[in-house]
Structure formats: structure tokens, C-alpha cells
C-alpha positions as CSV (number, residue, x, y, z in Angstrom):
1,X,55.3,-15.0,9.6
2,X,52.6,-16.0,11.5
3,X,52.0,-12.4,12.7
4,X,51.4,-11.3,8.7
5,X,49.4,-14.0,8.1
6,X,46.9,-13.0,11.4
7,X,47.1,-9.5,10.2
8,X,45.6,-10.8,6.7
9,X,42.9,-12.9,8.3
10,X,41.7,-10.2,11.0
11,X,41.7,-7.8,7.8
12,X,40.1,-10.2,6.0
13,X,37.4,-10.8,8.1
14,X,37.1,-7.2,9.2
15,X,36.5,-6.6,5.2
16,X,33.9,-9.4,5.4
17,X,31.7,-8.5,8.2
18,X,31.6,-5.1,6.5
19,X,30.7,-6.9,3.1
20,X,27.9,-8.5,5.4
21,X,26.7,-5.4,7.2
22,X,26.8,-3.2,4.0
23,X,24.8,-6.2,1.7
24,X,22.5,-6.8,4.5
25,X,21.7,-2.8,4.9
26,X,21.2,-3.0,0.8
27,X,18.8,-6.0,1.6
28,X,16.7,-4.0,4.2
29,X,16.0,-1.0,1.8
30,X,15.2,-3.5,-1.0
31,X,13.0,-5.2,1.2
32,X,11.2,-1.5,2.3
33,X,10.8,-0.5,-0.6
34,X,8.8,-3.3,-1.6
35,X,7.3,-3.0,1.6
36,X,6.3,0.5,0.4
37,X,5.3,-0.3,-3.0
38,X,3.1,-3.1,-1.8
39,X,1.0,-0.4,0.7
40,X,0.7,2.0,-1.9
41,X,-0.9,-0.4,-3.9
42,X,-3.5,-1.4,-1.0
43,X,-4.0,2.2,-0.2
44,X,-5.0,2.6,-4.0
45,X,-7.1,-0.2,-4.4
46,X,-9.2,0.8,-1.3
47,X,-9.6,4.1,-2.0
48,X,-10.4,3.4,-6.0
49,X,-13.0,1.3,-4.5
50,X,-14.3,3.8,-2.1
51,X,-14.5,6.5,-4.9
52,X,-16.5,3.7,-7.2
53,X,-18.7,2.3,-3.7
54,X,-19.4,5.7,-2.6
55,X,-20.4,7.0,-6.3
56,X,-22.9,4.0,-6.7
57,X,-24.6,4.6,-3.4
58,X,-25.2,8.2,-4.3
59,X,-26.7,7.3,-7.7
60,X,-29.1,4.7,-5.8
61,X,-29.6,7.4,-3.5
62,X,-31.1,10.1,-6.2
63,X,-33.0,7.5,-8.0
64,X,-34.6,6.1,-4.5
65,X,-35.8,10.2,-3.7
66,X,-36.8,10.5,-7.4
67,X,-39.0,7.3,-7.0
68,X,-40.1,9.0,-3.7
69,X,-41.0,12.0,-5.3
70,X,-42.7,10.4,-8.3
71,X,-44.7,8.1,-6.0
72,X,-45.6,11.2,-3.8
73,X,-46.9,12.9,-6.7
74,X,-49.1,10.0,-7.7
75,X,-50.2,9.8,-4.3
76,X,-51.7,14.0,-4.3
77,X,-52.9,13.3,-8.1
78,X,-55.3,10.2,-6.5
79,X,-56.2,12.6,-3.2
């Protein structure tokens, strides 16, 4: 009797620790995935900001060399 009933427990716990190992390997790719998801979103929000920072510095840019060019061409009118 006590045989069956050690049989039981050892399978019992045997189907437990693979309960455990198969929930906690569910956890980890949950947890990656997020883990994932979460850098994408970084990764998107820099480079939307680089593509908005990097647009705005070339519009400054041609209006600074068109203020240069306007001022160098009251500068020859004056000469």
C-alpha cells in the first residue's frame, strides 16, 4: 500500500515540477515579448524624433543661407 501511495506522490510531483517548468517557460516568453514590444517602441520614438529633429535643422539651415545670401546681396548693392 505504501508503495502505491509513493508511486502517486513521486508522479505527482513529477507532474508538478513539469506544471512549474512548463508555466514558468510560458512566463519568460510573456515577459520577452513585452520586453520586445517595449524596445520597439523606444526605437520608434527616437527615430520619429530624429526624422522631425533632423528635418527642422535643415529648414533652419536653408533659411540661415537664404538670409546669408540676401544680406550678401545687400552688402554688393551698397559697394
Amino acid at each position: 500500500m505504501e508503495n502505491k501511495e509513493e508511486e502517486t506522490l513521486t508522479s505527482e510531483l513529477i507532474i508538478d515540477e513539469e506544471e512549474e517548468k512548463r508555466l514558468k517557460a510560458q512566463n519568460a516568453r510573456k515577459e520577452l515579448k513585452l520586453i520586445l514590444i517595449t524596445f520597439a517602441i523606444i526605437l520608434t520614438s527616437f527615430l520619429t524624433f530624429c526624422y522631425f529633429f533632423f528635418n527642422y535643422i535643415e529648414e533652419k539651415a536653408a533659411e540661415y543661407k537664404l538670409q546669408q545670401e540676401q544680406e550678401a546681396k545687400v552688402n554688393n548693392k551698397t559697394e
